[in-house]
PDB file of the backbone (N, CA, C, O) and the ligand in Angstrom, with CONECT records:
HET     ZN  A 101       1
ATOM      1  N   UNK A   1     107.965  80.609  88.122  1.00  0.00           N
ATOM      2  CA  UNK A   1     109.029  81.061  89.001  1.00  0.00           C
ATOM      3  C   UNK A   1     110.174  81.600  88.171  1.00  0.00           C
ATOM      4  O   UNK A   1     110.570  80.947  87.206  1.00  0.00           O
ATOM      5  N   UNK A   2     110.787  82.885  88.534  1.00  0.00           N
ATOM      6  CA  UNK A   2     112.442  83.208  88.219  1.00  0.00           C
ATOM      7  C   UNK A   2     113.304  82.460  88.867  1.00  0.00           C
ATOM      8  O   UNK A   2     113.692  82.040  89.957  1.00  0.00           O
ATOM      9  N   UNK A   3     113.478  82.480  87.378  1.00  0.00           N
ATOM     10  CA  UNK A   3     115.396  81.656  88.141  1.00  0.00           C
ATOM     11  C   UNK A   3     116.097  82.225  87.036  1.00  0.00           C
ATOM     12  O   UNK A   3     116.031  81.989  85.830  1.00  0.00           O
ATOM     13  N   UNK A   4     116.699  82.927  87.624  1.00  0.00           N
ATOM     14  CA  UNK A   4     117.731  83.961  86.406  1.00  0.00           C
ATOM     15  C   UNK A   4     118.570  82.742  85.349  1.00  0.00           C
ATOM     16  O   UNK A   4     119.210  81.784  85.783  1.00  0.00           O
ATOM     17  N   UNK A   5     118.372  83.067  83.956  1.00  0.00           N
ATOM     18  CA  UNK A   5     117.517  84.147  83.442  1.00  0.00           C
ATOM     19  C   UNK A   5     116.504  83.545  82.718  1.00  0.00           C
ATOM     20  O   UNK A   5     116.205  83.807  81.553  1.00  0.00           O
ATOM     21  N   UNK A   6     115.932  82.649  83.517  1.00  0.00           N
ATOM     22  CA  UNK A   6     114.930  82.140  83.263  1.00  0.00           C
ATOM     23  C   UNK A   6     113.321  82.401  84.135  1.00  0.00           C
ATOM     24  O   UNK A   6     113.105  82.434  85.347  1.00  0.00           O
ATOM     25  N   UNK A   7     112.066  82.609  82.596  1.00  0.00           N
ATOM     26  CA  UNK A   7     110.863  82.262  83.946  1.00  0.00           C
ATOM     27  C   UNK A   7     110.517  81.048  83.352  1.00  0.00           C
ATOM     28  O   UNK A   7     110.591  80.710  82.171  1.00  0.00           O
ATOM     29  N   UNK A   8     110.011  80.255  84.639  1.00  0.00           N
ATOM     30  CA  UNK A   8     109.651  78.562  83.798  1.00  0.00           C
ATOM     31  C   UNK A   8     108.528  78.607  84.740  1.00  0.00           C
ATOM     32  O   UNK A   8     108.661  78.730  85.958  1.00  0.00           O
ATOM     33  N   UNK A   9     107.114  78.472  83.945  1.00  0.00           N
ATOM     34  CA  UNK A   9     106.012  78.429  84.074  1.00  0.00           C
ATOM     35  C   UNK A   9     105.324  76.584  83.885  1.00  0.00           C
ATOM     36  O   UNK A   9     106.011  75.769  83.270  1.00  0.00           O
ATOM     37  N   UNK A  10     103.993  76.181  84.476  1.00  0.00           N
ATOM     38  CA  UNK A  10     103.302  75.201  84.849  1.00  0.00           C
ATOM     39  C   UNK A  10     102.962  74.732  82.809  1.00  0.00           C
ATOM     40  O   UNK A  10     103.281  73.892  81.967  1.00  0.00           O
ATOM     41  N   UNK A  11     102.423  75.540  82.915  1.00  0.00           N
ATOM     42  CA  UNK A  11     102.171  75.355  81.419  1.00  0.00           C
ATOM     43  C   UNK A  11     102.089  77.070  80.342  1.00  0.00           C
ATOM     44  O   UNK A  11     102.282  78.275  80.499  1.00  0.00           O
ATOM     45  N   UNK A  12     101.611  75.946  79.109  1.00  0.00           N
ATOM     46  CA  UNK A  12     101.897  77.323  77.889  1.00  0.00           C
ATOM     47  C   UNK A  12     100.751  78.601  78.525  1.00  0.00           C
ATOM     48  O   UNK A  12     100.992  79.799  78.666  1.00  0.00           O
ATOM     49  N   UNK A  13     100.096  78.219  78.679  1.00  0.00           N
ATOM     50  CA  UNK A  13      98.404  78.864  78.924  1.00  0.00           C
ATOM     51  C   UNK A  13      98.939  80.207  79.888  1.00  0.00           C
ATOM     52  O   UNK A  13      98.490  81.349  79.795  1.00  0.00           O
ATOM     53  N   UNK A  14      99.899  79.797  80.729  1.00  0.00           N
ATOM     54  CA  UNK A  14     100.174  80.909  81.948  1.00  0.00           C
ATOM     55  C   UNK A  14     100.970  81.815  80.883  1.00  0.00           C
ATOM     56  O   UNK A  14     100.483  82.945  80.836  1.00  0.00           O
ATOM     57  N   UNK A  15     102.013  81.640  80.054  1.00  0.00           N
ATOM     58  CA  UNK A  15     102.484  82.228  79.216  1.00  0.00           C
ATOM     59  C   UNK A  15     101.763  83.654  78.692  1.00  0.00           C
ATOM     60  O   UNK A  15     102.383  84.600  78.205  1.00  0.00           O
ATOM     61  N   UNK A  16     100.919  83.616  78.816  1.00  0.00           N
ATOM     62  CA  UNK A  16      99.852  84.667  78.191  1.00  0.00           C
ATOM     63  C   UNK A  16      98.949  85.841  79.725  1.00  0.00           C
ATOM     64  O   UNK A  16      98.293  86.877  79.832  1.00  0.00           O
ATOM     65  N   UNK A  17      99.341  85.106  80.305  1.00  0.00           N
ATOM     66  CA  UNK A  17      99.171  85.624  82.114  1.00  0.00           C
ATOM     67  C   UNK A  17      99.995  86.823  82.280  1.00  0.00           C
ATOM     68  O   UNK A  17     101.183  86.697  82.580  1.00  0.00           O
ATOM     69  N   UNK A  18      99.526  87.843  82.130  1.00  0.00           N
ATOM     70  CA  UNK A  18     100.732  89.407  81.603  1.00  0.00           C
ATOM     71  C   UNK A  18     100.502  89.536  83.699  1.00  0.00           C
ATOM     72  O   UNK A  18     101.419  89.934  84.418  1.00  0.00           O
ATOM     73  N   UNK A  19      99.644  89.265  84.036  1.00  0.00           N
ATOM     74  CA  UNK A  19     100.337  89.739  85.448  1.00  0.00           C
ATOM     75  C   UNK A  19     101.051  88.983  85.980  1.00  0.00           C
ATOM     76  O   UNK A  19     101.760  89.620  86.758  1.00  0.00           O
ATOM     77  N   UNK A  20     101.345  87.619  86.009  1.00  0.00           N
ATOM     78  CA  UNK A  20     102.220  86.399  86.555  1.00  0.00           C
ATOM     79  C   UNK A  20     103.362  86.615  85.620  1.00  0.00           C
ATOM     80  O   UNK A  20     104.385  86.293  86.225  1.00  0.00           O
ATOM     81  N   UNK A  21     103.620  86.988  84.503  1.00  0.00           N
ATOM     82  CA  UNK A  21     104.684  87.703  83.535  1.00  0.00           C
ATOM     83  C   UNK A  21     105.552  88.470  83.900  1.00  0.00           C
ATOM     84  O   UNK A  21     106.725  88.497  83.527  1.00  0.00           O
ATOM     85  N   UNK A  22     104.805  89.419  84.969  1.00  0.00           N
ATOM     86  CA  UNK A  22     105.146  90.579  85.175  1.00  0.00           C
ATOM     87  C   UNK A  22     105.885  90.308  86.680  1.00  0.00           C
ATOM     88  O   UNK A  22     107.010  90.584  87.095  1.00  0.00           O
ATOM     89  N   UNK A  23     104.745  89.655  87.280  1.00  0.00           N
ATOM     90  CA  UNK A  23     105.750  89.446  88.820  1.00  0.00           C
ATOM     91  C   UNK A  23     107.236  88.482  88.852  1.00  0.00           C
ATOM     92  O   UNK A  23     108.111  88.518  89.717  1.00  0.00           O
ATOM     93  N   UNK A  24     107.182  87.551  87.493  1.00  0.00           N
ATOM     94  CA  UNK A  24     108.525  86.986  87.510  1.00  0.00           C
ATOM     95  C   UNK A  24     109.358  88.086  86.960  1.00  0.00           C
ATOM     96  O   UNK A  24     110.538  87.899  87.259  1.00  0.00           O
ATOM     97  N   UNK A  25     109.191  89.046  86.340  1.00  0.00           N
ATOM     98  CA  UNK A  25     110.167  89.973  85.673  1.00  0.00           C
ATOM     99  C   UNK A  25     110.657  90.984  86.760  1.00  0.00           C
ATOM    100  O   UNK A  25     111.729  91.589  86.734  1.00  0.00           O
ATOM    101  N   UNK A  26     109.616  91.069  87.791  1.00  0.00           N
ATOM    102  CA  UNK A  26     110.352  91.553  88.501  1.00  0.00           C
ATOM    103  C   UNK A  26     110.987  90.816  89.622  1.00  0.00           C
ATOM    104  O   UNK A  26     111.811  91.374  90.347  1.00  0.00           O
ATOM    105  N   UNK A  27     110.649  89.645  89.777  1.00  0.00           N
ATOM    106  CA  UNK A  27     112.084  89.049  90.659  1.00  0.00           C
ATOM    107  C   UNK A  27     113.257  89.130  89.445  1.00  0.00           C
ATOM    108  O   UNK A  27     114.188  89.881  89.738  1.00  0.00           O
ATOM    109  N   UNK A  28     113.328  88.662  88.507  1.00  0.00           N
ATOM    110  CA  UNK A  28     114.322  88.856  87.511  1.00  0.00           C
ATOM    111  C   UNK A  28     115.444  90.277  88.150  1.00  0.00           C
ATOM    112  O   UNK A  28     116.603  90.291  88.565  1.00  0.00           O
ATOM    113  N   UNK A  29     114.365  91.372  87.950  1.00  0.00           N
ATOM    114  CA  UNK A  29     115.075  92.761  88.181  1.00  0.00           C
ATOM    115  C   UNK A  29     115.666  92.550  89.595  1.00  0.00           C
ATOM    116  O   UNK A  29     116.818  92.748  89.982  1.00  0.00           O
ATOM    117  N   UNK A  30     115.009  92.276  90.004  1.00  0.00           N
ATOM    118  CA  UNK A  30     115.771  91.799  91.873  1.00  0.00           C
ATOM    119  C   UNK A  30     116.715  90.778  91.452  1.00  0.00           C
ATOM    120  O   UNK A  30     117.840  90.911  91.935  1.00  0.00           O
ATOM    121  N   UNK A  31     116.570  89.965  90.811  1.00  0.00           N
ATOM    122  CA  UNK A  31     118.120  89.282  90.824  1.00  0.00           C
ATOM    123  C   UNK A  31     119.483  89.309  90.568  1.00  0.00           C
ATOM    124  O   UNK A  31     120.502  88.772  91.002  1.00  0.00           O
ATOM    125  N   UNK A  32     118.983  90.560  89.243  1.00  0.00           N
ATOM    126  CA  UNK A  32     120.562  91.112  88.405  1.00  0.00           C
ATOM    127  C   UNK A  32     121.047  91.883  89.746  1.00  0.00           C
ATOM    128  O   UNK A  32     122.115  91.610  90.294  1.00  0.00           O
ATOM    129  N   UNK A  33     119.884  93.170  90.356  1.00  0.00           N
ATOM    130  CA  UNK A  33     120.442  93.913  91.444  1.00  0.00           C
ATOM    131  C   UNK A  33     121.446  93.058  92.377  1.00  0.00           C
ATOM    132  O   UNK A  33     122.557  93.430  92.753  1.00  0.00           O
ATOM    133  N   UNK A  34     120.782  91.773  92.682  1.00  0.00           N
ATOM    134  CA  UNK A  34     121.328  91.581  93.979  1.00  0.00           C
ATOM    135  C   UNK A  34     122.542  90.311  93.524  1.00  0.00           C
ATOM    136  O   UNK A  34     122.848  89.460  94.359  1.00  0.00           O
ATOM    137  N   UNK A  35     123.119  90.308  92.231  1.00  0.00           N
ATOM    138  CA  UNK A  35     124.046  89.619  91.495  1.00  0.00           C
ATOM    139  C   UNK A  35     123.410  88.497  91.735  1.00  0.00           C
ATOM    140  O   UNK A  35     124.283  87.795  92.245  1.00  0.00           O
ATOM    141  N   UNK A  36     122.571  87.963  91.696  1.00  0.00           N
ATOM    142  CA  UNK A  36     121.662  86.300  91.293  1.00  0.00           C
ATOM    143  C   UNK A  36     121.502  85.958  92.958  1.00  0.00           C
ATOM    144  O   UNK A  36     120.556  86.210  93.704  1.00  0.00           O
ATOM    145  N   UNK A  37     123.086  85.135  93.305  1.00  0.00           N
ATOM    146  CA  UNK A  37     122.889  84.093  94.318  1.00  0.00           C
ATOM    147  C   UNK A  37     122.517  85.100  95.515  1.00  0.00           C
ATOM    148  O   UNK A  37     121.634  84.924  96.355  1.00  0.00           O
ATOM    149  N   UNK A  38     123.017  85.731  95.450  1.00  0.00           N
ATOM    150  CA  UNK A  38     122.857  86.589  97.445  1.00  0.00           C
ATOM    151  C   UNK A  38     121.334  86.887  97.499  1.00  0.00           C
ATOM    152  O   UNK A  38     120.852  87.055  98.619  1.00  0.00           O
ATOM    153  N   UNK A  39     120.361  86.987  96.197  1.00  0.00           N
ATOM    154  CA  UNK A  39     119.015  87.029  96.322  1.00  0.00           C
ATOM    155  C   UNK A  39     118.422  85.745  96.523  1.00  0.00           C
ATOM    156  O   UNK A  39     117.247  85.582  96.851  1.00  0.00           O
ATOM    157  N   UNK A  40     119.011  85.102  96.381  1.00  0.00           N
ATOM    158  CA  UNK A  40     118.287  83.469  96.734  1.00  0.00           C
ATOM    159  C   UNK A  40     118.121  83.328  97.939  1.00  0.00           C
ATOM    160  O   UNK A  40     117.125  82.900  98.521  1.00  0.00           O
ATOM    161  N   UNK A  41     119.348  83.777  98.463  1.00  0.00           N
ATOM    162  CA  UNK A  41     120.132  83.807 100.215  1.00  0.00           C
ATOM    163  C   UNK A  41     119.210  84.287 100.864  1.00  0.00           C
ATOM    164  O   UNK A  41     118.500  83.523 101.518  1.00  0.00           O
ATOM    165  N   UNK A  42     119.003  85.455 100.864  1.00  0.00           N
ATOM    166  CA  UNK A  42     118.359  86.877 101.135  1.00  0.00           C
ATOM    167  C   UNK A  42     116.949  86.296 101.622  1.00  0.00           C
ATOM    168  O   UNK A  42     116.618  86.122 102.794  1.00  0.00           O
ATOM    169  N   UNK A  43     115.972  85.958 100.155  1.00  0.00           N
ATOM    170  CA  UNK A  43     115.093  85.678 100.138  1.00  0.00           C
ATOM    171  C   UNK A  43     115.287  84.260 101.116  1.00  0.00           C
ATOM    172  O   UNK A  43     114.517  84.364 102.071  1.00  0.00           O
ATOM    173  N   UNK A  44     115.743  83.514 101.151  1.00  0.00           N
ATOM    174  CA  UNK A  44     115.660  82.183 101.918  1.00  0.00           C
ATOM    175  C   UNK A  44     115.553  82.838 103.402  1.00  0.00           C
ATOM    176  O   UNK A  44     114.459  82.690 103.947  1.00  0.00           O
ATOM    177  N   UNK A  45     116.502  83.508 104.084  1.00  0.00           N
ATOM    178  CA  UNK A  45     116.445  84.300 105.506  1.00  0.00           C
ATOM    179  C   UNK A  45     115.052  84.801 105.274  1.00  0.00           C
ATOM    180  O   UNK A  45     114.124  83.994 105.319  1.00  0.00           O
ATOM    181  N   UNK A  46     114.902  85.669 105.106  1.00  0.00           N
ATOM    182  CA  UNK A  46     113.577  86.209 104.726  1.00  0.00           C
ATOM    183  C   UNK A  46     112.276  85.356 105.468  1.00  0.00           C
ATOM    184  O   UNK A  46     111.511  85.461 106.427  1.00  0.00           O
ATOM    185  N   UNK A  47     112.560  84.518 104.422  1.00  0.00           N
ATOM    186  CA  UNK A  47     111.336  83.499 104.778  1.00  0.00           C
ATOM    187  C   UNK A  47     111.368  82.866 105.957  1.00  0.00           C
ATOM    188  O   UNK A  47     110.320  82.626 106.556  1.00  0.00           O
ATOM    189  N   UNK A  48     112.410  82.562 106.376  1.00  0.00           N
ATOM    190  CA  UNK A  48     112.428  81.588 108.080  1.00  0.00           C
ATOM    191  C   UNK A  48     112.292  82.362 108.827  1.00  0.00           C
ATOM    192  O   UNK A  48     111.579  82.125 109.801  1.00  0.00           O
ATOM    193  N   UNK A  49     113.162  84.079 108.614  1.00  0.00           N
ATOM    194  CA  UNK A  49     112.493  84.659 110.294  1.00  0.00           C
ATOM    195  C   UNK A  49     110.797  85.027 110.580  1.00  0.00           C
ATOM    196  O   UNK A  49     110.085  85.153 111.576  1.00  0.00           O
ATOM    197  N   UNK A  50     110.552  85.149 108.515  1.00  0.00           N
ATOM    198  CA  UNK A  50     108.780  85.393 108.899  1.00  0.00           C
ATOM    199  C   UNK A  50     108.091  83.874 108.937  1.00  0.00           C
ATOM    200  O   UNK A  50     106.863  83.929 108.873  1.00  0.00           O
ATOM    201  N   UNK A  51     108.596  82.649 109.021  1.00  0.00           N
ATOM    202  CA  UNK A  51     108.431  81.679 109.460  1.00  0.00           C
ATOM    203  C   UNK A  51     108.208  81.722 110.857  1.00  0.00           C
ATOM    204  O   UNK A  51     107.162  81.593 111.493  1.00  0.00           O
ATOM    205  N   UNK A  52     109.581  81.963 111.292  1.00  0.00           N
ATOM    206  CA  UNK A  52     109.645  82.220 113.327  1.00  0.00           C
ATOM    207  C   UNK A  52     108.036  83.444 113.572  1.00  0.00           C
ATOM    208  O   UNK A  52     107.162  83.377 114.437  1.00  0.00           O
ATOM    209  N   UNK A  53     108.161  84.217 112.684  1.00  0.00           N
ATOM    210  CA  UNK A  53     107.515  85.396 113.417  1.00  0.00           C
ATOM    211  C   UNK A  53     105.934  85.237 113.178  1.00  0.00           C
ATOM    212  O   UNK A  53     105.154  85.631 114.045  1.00  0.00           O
ATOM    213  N   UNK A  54     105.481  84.658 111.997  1.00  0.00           N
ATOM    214  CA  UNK A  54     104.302  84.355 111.409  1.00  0.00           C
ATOM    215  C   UNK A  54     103.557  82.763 111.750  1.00  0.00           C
ATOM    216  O   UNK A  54     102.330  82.707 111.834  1.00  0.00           O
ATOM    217  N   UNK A  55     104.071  82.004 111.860  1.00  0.00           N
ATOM    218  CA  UNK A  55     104.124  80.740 111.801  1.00  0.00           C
ATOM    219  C   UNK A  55     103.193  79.961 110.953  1.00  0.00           C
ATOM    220  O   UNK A  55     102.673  78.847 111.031  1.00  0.00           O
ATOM    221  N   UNK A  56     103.161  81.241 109.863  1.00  0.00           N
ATOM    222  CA  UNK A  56     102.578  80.410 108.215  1.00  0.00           C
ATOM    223  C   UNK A  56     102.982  80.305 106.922  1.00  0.00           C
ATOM    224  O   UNK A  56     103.253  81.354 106.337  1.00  0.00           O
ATOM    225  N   UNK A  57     103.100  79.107 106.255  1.00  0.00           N
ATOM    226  CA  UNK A  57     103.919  79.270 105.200  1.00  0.00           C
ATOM    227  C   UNK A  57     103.184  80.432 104.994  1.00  0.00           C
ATOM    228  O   UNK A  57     103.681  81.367 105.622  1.00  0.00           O
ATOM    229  N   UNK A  58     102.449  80.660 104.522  1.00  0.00           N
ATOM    230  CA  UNK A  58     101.575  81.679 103.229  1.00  0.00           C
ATOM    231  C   UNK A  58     101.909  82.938 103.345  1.00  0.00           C
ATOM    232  O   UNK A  58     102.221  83.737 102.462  1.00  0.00           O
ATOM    233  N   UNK A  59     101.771  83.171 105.285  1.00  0.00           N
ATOM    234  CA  UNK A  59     101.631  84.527 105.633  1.00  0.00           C
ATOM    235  C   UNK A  59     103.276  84.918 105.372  1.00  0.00           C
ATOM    236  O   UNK A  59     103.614  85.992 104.874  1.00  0.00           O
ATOM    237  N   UNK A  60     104.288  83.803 105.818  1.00  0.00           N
ATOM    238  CA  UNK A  60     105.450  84.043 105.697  1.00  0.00           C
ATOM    239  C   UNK A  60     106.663  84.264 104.274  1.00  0.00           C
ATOM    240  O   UNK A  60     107.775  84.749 104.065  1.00  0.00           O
ATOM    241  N   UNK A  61     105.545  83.533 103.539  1.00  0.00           N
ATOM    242  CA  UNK A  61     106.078  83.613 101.674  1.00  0.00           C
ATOM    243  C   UNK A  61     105.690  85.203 101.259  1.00  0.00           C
ATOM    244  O   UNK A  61     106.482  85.907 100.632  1.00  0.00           O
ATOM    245  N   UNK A  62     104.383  85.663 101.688  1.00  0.00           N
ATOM    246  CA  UNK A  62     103.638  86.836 100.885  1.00  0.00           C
ATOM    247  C   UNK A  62     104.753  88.264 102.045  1.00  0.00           C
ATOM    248  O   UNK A  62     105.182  89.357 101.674  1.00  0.00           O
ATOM    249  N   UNK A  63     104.822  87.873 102.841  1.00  0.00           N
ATOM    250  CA  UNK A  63     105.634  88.952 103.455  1.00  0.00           C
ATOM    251  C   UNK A  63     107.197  89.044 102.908  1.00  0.00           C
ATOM    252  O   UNK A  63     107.712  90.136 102.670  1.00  0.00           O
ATOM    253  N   UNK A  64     107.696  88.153 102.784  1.00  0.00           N
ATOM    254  CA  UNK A  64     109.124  88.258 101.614  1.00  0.00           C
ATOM    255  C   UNK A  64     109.168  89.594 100.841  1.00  0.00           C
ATOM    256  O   UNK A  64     108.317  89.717  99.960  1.00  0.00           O
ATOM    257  N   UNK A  65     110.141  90.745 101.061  1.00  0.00           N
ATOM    258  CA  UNK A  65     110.565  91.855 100.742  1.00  0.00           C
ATOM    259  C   UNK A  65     110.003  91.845  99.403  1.00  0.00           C
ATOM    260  O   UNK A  65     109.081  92.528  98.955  1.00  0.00           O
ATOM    261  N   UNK A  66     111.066  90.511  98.556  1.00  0.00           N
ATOM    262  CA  UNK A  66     110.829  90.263  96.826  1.00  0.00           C
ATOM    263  C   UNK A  66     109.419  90.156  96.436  1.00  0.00           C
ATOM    264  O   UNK A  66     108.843  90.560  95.425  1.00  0.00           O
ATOM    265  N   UNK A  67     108.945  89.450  97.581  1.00  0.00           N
ATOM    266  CA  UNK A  67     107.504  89.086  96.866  1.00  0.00           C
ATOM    267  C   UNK A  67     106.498  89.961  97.055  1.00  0.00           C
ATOM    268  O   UNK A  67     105.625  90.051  96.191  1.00  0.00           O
ATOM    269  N   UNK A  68     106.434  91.098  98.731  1.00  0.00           N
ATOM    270  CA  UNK A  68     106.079  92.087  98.406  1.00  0.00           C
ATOM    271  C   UNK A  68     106.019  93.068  97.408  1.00  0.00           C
ATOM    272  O   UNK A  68     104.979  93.568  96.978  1.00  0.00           O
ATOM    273  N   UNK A  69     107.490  93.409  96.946  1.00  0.00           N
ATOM    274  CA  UNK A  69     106.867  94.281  95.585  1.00  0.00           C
ATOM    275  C   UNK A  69     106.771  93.763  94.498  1.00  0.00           C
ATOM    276  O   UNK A  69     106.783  94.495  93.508  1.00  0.00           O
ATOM    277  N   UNK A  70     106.631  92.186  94.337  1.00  0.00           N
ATOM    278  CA  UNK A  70     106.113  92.081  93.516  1.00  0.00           C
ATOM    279  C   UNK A  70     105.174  91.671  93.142  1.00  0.00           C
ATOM    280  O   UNK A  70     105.006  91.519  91.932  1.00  0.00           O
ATOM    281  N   UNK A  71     104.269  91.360  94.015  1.00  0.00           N
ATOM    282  CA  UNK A  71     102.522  91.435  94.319  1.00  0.00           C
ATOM    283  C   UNK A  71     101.957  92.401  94.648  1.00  0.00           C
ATOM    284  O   UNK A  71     100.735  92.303  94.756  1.00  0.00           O
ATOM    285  N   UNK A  72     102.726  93.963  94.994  1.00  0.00           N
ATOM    286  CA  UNK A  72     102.068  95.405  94.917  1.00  0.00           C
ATOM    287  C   UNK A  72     102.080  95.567  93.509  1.00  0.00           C
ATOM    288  O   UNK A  72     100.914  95.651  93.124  1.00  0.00           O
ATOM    289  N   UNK A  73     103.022  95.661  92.416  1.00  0.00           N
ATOM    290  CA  UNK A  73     103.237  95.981  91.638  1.00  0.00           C
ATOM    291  C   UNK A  73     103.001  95.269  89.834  1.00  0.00           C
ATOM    292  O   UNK A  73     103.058  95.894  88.775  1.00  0.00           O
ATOM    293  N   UNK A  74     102.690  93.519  90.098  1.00  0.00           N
ATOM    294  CA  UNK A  74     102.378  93.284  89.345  1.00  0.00           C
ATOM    295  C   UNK A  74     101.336  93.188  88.181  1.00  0.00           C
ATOM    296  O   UNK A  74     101.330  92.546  87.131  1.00  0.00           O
ATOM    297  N   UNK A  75     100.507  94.018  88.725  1.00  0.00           N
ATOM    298  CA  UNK A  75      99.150  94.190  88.078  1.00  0.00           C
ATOM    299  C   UNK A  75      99.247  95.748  87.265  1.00  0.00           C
ATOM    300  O   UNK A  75      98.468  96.097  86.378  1.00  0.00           O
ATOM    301  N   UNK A  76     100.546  96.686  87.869  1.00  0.00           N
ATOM    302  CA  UNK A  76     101.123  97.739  86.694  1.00  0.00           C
ATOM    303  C   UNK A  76     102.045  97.438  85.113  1.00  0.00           C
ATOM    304  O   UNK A  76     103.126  96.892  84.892  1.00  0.00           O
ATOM    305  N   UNK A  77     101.073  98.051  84.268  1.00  0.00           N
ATOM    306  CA  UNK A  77     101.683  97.635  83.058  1.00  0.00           C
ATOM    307  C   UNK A  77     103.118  98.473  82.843  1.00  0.00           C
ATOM    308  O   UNK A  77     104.056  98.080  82.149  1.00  0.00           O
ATOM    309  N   UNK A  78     103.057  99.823  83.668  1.00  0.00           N
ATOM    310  CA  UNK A  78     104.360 100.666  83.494  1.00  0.00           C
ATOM    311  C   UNK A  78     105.337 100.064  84.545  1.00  0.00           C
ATOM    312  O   UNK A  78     106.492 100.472  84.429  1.00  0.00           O
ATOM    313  N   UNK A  79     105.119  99.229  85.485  1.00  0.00           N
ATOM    314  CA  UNK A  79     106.083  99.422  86.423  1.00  0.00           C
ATOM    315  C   UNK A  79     107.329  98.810  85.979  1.00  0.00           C
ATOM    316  O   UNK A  79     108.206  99.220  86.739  1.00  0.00           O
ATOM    317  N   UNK A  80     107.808  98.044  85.130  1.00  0.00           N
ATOM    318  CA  UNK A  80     109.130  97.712  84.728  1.00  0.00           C
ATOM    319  C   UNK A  80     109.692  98.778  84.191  1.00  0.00           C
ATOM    320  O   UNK A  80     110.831  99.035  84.580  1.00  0.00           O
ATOM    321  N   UNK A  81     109.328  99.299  83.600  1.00  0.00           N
ATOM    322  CA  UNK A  81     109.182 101.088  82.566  1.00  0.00           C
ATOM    323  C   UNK A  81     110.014 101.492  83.661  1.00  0.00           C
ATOM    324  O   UNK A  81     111.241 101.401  83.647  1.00  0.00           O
ATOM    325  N   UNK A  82     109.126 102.070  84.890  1.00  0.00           N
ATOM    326  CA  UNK A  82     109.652 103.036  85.368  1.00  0.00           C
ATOM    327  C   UNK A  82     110.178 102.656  86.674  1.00  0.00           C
ATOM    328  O   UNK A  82     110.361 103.575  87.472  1.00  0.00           O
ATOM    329  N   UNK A  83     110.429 101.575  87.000  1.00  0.00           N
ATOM    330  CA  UNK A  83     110.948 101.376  88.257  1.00  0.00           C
ATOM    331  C   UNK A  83     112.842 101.446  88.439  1.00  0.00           C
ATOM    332  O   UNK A  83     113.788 100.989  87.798  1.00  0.00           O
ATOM    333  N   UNK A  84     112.648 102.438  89.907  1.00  0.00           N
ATOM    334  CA  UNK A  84     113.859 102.549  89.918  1.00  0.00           C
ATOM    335  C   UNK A  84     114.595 101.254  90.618  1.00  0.00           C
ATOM    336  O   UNK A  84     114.076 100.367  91.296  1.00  0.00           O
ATOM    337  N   UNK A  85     116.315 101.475  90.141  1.00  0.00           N
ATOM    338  CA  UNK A  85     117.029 100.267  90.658  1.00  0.00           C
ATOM    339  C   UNK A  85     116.771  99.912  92.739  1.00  0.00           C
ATOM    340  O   UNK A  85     116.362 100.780  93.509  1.00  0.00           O
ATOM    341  N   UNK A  86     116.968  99.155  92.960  1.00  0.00           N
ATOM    342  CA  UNK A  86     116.494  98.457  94.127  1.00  0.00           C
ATOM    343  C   UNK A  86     115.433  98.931  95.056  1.00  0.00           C
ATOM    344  O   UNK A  86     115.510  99.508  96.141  1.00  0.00           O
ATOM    345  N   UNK A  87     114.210  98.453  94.193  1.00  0.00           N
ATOM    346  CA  UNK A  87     113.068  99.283  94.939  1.00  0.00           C
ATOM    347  C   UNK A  87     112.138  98.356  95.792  1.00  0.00           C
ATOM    348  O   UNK A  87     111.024  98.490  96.300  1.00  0.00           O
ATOM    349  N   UNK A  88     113.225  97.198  95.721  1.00  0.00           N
ATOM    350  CA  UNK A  88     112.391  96.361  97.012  1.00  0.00           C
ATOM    351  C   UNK A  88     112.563  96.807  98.141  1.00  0.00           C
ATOM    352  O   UNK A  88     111.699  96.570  98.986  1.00  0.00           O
ATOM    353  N   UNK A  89     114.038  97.788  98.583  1.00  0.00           N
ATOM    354  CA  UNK A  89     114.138  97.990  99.628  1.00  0.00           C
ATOM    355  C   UNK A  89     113.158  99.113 100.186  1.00  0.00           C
ATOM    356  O   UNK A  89     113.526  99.605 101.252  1.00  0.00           O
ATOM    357  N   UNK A  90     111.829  99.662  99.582  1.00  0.00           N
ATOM    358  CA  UNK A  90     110.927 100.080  99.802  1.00  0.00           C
ATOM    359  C   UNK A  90     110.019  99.134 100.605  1.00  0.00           C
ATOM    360  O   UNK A  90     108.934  99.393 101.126  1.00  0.00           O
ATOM    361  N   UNK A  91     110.518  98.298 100.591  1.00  0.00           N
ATOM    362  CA  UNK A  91     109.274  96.750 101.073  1.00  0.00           C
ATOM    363  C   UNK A  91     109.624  95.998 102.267  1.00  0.00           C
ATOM    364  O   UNK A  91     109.092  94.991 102.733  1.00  0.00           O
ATOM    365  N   UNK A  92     111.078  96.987 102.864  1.00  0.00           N
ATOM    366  CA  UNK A  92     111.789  96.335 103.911  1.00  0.00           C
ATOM    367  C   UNK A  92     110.787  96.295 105.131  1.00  0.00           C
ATOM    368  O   UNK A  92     111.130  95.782 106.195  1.00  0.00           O
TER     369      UNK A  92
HETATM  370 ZN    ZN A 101     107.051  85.925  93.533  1.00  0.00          ZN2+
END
């Protein structure tokens, strides 16, 4: 998981996991955008109305704006490269 400016992983082994690498780097990039705390916020709303609307954790975690692009995108080795500033709101 990100937690600016930290990623803190289960163990060393994931460390080497370049796509789980990659999806915390980009919540990272979502966090500076959204100055840290208001993305916590954000993401917390997020999750309860697709809570109300989904009525599954899973379905309601994977639909999260943040976590959308960053489960489209984590399996690109360029996308930190080239991604422009707030491109979650592509995921609205
Ligand atoms: Zn995530």
């Amino acid at each position: 998981m990100a937690v600016f400016p930290f990623i803190l992983i289960q163990n060393k082994e994931l460390a080497g996991n370049d796509t789980l690498i990659r999806h915390e780097q980009i919540h990272l990039k979502q966090q500076v955008e959204m100055l840290v705390i208001p993305f916590y916020v954000i993401y917390l709303i997020n999750y309860l109305i697709n809570l109300v609307i989904y009525r599954q954790h899973d379905k309601a975690y994977r639909e999260i704006i943040f976590e959308r692009e960053a489960y489209a995108n984590e399996q690109n080795g360029d996308y930190l490269s080239q991604r422009p500033v707030w491109s979650f709101m592509k995921y609205v």
